[in-house]
C-alpha positions in Angstrom: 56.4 2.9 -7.6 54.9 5.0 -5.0 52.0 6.2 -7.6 51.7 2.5 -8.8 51.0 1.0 -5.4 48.3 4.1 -4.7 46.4 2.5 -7.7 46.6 -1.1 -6.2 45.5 0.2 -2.9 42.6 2.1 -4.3 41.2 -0.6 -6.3 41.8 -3.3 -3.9 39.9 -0.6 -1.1 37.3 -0.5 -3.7 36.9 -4.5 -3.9 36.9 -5.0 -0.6 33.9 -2.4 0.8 32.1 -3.8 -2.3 32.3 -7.1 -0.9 31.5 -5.9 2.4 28.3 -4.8 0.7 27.2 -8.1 -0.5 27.3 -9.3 3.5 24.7 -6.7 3.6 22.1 -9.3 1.6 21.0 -11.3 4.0 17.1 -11.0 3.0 16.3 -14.6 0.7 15.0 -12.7 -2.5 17.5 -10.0 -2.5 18.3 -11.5 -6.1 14.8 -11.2 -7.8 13.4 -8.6 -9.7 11.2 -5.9 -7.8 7.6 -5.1 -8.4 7.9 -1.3 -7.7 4.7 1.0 -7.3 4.7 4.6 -6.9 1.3 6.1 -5.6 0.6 9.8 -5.5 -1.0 10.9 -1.5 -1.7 14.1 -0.6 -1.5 17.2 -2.7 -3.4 17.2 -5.5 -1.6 17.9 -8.9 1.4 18.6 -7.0 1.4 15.3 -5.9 0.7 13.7 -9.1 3.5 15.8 -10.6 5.9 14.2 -7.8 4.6 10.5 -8.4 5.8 11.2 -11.9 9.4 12.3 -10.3 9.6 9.8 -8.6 9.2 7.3 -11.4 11.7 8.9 -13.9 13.8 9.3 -10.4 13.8 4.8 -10.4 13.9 4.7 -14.5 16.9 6.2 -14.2 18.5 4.7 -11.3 17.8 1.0 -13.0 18.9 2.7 -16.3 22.6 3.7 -14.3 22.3 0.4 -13.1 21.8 -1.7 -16.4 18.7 -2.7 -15.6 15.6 -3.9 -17.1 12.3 -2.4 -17.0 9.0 -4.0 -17.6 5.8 -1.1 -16.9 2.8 -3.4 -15.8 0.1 -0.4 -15.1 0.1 3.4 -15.2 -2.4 5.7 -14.6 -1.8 9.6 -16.0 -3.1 12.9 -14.1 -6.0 14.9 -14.2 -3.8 17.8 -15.1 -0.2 16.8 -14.6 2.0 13.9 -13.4 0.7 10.3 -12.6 -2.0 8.9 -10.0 0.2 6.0 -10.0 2.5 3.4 -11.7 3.5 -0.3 -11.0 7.2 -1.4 -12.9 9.0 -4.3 -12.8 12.3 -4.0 -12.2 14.8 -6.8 -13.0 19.1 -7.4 -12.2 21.6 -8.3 -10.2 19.6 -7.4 -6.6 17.0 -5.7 -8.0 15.2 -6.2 -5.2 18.3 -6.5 -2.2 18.2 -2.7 -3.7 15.1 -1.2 -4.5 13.7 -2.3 -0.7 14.9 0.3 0.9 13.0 2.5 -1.0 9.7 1.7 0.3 7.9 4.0 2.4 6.1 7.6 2.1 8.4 10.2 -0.2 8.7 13.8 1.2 8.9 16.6 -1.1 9.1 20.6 -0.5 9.2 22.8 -3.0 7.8 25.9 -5.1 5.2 24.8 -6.9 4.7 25.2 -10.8 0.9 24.7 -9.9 0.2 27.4 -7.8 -0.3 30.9 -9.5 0.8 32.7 -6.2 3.8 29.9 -6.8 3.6 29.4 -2.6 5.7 26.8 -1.2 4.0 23.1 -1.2 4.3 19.8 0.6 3.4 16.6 -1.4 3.8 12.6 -0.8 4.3 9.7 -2.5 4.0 6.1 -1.6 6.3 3.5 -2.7 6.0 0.0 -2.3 8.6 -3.0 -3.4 7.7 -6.5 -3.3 10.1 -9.2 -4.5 8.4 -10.9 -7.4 7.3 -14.7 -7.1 8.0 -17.5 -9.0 5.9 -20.3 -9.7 8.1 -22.5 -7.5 6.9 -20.4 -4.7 4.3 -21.6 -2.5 1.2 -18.7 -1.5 -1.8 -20.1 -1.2 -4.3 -17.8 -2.5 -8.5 -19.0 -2.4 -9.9 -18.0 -5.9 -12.6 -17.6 -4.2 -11.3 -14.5 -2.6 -10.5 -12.6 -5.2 -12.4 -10.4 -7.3 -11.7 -9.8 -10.9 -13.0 -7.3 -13.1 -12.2 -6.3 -16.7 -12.0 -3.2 -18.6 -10.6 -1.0 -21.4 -7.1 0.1 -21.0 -6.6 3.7 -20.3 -2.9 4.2 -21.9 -1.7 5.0 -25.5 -1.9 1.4 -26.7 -1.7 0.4 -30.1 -4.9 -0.1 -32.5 -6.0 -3.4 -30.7 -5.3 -2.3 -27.1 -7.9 0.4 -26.4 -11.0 -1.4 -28.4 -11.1 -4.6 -26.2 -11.7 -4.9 -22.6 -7.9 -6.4 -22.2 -6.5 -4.5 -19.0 -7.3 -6.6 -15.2 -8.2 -5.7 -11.9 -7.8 -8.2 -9.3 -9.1 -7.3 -6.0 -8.1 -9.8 -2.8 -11.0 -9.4 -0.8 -9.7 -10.6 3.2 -6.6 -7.7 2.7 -8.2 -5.3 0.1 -4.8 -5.8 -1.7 -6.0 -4.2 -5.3 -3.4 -5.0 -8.4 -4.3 -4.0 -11.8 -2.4 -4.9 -15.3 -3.1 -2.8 -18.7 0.3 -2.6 -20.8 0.3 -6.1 -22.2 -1.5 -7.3 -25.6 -3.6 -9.6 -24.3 -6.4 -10.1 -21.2 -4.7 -13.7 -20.8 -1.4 -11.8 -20.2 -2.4 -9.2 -18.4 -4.0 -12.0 -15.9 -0.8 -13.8 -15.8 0.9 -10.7 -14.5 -1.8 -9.6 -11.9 -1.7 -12.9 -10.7 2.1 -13.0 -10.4 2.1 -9.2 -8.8 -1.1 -10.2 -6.3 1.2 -13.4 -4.9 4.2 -11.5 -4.7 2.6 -8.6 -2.5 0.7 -11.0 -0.2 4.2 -12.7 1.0 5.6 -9.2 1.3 2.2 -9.3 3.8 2.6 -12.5 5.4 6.5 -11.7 5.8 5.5 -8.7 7.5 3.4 -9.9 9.6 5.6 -12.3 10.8 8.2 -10.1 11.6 5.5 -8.5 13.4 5.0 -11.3 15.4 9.0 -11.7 16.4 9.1 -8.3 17.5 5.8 -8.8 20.0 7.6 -12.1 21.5 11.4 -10.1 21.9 9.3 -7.0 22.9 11.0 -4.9 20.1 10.0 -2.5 18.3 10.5 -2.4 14.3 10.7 0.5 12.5 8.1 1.4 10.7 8.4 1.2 6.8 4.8 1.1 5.0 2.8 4.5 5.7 5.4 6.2 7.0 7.6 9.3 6.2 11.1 7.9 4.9 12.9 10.6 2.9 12.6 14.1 2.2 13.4 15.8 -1.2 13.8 20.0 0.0 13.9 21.8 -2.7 13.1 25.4 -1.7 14.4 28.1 0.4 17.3 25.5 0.6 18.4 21.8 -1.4 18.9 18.6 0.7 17.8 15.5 0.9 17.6 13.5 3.9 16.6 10.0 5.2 15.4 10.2 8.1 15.7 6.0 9.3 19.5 6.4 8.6 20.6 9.9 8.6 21.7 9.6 5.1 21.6 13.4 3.2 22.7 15.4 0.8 22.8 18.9 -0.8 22.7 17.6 -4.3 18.9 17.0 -4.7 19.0 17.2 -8.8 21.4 14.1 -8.9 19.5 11.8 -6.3 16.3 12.9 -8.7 18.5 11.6 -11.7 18.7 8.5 -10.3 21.9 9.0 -7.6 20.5 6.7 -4.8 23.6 4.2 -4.2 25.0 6.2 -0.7 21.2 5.9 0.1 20.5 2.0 -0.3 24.0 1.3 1.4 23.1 3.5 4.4 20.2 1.5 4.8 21.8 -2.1 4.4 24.1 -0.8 7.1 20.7 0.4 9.0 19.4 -2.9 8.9 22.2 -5.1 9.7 23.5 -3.0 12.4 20.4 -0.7 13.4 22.3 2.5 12.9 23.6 4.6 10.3 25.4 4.1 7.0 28.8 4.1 6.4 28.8 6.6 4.1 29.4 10.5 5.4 27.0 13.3 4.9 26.9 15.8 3.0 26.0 19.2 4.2 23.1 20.4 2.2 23.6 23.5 0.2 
């Protein structure tokens, strides 16, 4: 009897700090899917090589999490690794997730690039928009927006390479620039641009309204775009650390494989609350 109710109190423990979690949406389009771009920054190849991480590092993650995964641009290396890639991300809170993941990515480590194989320092940008639906009203001036059209640079099939298909649209008031290459057609890769360009100039307008709050309560908020939210340590010692909620870890392979639930529930507790997640930390090895 004894180990029968242990069971019952473990699952119903379980059920009740997952439903404590879902308090932790309160942001409107914690339900759509994410538009999710990783950009490399400084470091060269090293950098590019860690852009590339970073993307197998949310491929997986939506992959543990059964989710689907649409690529809407990529753009490969000069030598290694990716200059960038935008993904579209779709499930149950895609986006409630994948937000807290926006924000300049840390890594240290021994590089494979470098033939004295010298410790190196390279960043990443992410940034996660919810996408927008039709229904959704931004009012965006045509007559503000540049668009260009060219070859695609990826694989492609036999018709994707030989016809100027792939989209650049530029927003010329925020220099917002969003760019589309992996469907079939120019009309479809349009469509998409179109649908990425709306969703990241709420994600602007939201922002700066937030902005605004914060001037009138004379608060500060803390900083999330351009700014220095994780660190991945991978040499002389493995850990990885958030440094908005304290969140860490020694285990820095299995975050890279997609591990980042302790992570995005730290930071719902973050925001909600403005500390720290509920979640211990783990000593890093």
């Amino acid at each position: 009897m004894v180990a029968e109710l242990a069971a019952e109190l473990d699952a119903l423990e379980a059920e009740l700090h997952a439903r404590e979690v879902d308090l932790l949406y309160s942001d409107p389009h914690a339900d759509r899917a994410a538009i999710l771009s990783v950009k490399s920054g400084a470091g060269g190849t090293d950098s590019q090589d860690w852009a590339e991480m970073v993307l197998r590092m949310y491929l997986r993650w939506a992959e543990r999490h059964h989710m689907h995964v649409d690529f809407i641009e990529e753009a490969p290396g000069e030598e290694a690794g990716i200059k960038g890639a935008t993904i579209r991300v779709s499930g149950r809170r895609a986006f409630g997730l994948l937000k807290s993941e926006r924000g300049v990515h840390r890594l240290v480590r021994l590089s494979p690039f470098d033939q004295a194989h010298r410790r190196h320092t390279s960043f990443v940008l992410v940034e996660v928009t919810p996408e927008i639906e039709d229904d959704v009203s931004v009012e965006i001036d045509e007559k503000d927006v540049r668009e260009d059209v060219y070859r695609s640079s990826g694989a492609g099939g036999q018709h994707v390479n030989k016809t100027s298909s792939a989209v650049r649209l530029t927003h010329l008031p925020t220099g917002i620039v969003v760019t589309c290459q992996n469907e079939r057609s120019q009309h479809q890769n349009r469509a998409v641009a179109w649908q990425v360009l709306r969703s990241r100039l709420l994600a602007l307008a939201e922002a700066a309204h937030a902005e605004r709050i914060s001037e009138l309560k004379g608060e500060s908020l803390p900083a999330e775009w351009g700014s220095q939210i994780r660190s991945y340590v991978l040499h002389p010692y493995t850990m990885v650390k958030d440094h908005r909620t304290g969140q860490e870890t020694g285990n820095a392979q299995a975050v890279l494989d997609g591990d980042l639930d302790a992570f995005q529930e730290a930071y719902l507790h973050w925001v909600a609350t403005g500390s720290g997640g509920a979640a211990t930390p783990v000593a890093s090895a």
